[in-house]
C-alpha positions in Angstrom: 0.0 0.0 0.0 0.9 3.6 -1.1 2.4 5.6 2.0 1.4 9.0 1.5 4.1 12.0 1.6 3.3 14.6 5.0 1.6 17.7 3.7 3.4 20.3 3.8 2.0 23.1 6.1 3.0 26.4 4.6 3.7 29.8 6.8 2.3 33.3 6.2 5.3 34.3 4.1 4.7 31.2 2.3 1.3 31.3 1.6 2.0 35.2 0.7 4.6 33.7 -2.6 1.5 31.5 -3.7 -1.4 34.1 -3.7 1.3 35.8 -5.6 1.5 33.0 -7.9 -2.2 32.2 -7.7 -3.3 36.0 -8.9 -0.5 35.6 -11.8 -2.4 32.4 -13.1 -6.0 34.0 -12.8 -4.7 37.1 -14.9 -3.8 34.8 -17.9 -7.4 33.5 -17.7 -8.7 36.6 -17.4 -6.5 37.9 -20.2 -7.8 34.9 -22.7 -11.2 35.4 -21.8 -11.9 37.9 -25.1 -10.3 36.3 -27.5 -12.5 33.0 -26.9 -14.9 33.3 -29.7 -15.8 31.0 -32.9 -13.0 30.9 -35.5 -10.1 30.5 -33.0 -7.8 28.2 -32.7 -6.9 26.3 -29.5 -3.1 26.9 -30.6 -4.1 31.0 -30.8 -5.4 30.8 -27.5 -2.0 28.8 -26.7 0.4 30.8 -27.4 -1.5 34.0 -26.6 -1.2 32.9 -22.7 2.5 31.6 -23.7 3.8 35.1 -24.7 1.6 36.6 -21.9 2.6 34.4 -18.8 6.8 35.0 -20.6 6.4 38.5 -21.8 4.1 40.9 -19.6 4.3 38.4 -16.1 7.4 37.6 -16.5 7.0 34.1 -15.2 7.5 30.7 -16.3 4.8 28.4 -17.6 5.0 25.5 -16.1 3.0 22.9 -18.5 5.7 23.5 -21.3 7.8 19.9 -20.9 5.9 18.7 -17.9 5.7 14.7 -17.8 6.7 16.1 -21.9 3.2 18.0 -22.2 4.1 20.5 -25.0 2.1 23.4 -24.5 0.8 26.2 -22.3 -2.4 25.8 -21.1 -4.9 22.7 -21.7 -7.9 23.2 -23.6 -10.9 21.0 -23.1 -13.7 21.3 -25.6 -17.1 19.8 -25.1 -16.3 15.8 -24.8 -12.8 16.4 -23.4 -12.7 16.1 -20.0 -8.9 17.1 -19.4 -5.6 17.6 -20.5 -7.1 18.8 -24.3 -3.5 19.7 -26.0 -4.1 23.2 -28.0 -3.6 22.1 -32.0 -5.6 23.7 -35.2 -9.0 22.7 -34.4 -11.0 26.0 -34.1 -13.8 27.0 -32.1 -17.3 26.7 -33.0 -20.7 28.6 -32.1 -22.1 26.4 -29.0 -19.1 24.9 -27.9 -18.2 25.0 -24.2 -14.1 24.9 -23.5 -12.3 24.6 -20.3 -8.4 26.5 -19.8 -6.4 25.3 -17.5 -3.4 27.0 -16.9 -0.3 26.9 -14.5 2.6 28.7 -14.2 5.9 29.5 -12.0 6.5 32.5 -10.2 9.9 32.7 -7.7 9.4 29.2 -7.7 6.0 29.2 -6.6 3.5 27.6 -8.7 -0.2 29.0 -9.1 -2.4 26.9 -10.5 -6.3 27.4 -12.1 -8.9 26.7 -14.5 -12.3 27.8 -15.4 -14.9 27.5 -18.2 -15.9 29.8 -21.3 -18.4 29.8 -23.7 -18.0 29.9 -27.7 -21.1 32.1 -28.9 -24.5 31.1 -27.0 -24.3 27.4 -25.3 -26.9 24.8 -25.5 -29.3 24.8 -22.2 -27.4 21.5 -21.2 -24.4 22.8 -21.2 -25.3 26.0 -19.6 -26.7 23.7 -17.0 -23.7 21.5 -17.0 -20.8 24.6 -16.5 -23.2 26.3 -13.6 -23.7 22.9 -11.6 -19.8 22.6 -12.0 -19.0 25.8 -10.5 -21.9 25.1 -8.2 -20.2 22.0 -6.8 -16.9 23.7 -6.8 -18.3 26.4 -4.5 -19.5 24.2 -2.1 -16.7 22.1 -2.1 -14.7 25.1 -1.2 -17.1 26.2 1.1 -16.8 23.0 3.3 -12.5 24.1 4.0 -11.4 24.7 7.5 -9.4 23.6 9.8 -11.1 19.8 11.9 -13.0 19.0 8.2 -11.8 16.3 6.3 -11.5 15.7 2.4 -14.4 13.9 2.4 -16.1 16.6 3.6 -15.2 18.4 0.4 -15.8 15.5 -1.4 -19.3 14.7 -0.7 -20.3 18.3 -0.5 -18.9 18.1 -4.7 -20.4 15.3 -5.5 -24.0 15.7 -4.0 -24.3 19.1 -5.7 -23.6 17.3 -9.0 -25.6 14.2 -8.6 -28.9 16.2 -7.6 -28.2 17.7 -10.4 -28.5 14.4 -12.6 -24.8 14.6 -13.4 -22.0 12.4 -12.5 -18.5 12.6 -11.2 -15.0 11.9 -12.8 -13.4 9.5 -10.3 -9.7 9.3 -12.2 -8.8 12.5 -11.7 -8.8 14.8 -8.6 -7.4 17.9 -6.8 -3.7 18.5 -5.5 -1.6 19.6 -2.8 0.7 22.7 -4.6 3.2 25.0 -3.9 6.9 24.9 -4.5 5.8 21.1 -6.1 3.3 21.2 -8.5 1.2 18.4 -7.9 2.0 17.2 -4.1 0.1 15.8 -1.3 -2.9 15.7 -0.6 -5.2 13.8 -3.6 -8.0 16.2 -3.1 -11.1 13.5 -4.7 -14.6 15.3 -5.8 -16.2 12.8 -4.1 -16.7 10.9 -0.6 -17.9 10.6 2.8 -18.7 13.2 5.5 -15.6 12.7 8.2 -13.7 10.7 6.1 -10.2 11.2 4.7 -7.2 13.5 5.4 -8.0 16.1 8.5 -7.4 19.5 7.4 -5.1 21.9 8.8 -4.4 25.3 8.9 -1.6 26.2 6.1 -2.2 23.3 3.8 -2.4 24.4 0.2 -4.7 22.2 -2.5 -6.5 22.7 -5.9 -10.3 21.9 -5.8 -11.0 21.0 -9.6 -14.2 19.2 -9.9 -14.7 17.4 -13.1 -18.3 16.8 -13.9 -19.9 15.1 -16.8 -23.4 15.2 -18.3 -23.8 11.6 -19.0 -22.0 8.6 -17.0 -18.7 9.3 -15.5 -16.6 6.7 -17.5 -13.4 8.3 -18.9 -11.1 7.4 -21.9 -7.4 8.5 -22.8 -6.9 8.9 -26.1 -4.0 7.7 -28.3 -2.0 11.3 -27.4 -1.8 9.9 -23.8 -3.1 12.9 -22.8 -6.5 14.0 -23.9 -9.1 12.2 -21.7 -12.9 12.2 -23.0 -15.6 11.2 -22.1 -16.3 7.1 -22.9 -19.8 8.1 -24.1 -19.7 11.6 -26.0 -21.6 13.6 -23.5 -20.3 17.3 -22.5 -18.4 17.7 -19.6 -16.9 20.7 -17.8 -14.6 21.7 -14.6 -13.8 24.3 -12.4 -10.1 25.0 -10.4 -9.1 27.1 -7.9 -6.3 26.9 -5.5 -7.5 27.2 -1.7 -5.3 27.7 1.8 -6.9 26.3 4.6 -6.9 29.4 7.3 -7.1 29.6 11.0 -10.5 30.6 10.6 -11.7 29.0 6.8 -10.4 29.2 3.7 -8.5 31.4 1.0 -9.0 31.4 -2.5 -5.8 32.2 -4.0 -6.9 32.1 -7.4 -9.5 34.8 -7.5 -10.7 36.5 -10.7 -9.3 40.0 -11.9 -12.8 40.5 -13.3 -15.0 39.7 -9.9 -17.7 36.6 -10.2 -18.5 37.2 -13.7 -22.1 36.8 -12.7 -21.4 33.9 -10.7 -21.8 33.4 -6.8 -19.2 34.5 -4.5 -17.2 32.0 -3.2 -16.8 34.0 0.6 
């Protein structure tokens, strides 16, 4: 059996280097956000937040040669649940695309994702991309020092579920800081009380994946791009979160506010 590394509890000055990071990340997403629109190309968008992140932030991207992942950002359209690699296809009127990005700042890493529309979406996959950041939100909402993961987790996965969606099991949240992905596996679903006790100065991504059909995934032949096995849309969410004395910090947050979303305080 697997012995989990100790997660690393960070100090104020710490945590200070990855808000600093955290806001870096958010900015490119914020940055892209105009130039999604029908006629693009996932490789425009790519190497708009490439020149960005290198140019104007002065920081590293930190996908570029990761586990040899050769771009920027990942861009999930539709079907693709993850890890979409940024190529020629362009966008089309109705399609629904997730950007993950990630990049280095003083060694620091900051860490987030969020969903855009092409044009005017379908009503399912309007429904599917609010229920996702719904079940995000409350997922966040359950972080403070004495809960658990599975506190998180269940809180995720109930929001989705009443919603007559299901949860990606392969893939889940991550400790992150000076390491990009570290301890703790932060899952998007579980029990109340269950799993890892939080504590005050751990660092983790919340990044719930949520499908519109069954959660059944499938890697494709780039071992990268994971879809989903039956065609249905699927979107996420991803913010980086500090547990508190008191709650929680989103380290991620938007330039731009909500965007007409809920607040996550």
């Amino acid at each position: 059996m697997k012995t989990p590394r100790r997660v690393t509890l960070h100090h104020a000055a710490d945590i200070a280097k990855a808000r600093r990071a955290g806001q870096l990340a958010a900015e490119v997403l914020h940055m892209i956000a105009e130039h999604v629109k029908p006629g693009v190309s996932t490789d425009e968008l790519d190497k708009l937040c490439h020149d960005y992140i290198v140019q104007v932030q002065g920081a590293i991207p930190a996908n570029v040669g990761y586990h040899g992942y050769p771009k920027t950002v990942c861009t999930s359209v539709n079907h693709v649940i993850c890890h979409g690699i940024p190529s020629a296809r362009t966008l089309k009127h109705g399609d629904i695309i997730n950007i993950d990005v990630a990049i280095i700042k003083d060694g620091w890493f900051g860490d987030t994702s969020r969903m855009y529309y092409v044009g005017e979406p379908d009503p399912l996959a309007r429904r599917l991309v609010d229920t996702t950041y719904q079940a995000m939100l409350a997922g966040i909402r359950q972080v403070k020092p004495g809960a658990t993961l599975g506190d998180v987790g269940h809180a995720i996965q109930s929001v989705a579920q009443q919603a007559g969606f299901s949860v990606v099991r392969e893939y889940c949240g991550h400790g992150i800081g000076r390491v990009y992905h570290d301890e703790p596996e932060v899952l998007h679903y579980g029990r109340r009380g269950e799993g890892l006790r939080l504590e005050a100065g751990m660092i983790f991504t919340i990044e719930p994946m949520i499908n519109a059909g069954k959660a059944a995934t499938k890697q494709l032949a780039d071992g990268w791009t994971v879809v989903t096995k039956d065609h249905s849309l699927s979107a996420q969410w991803e913010h980086m979160v500090a547990v508190t004395a008191s709650g929680f910090e989103v380290l991620t947050p938007w330039p731009d506010g909500y965007g007409g979303y809920p607040a996550i305080d």
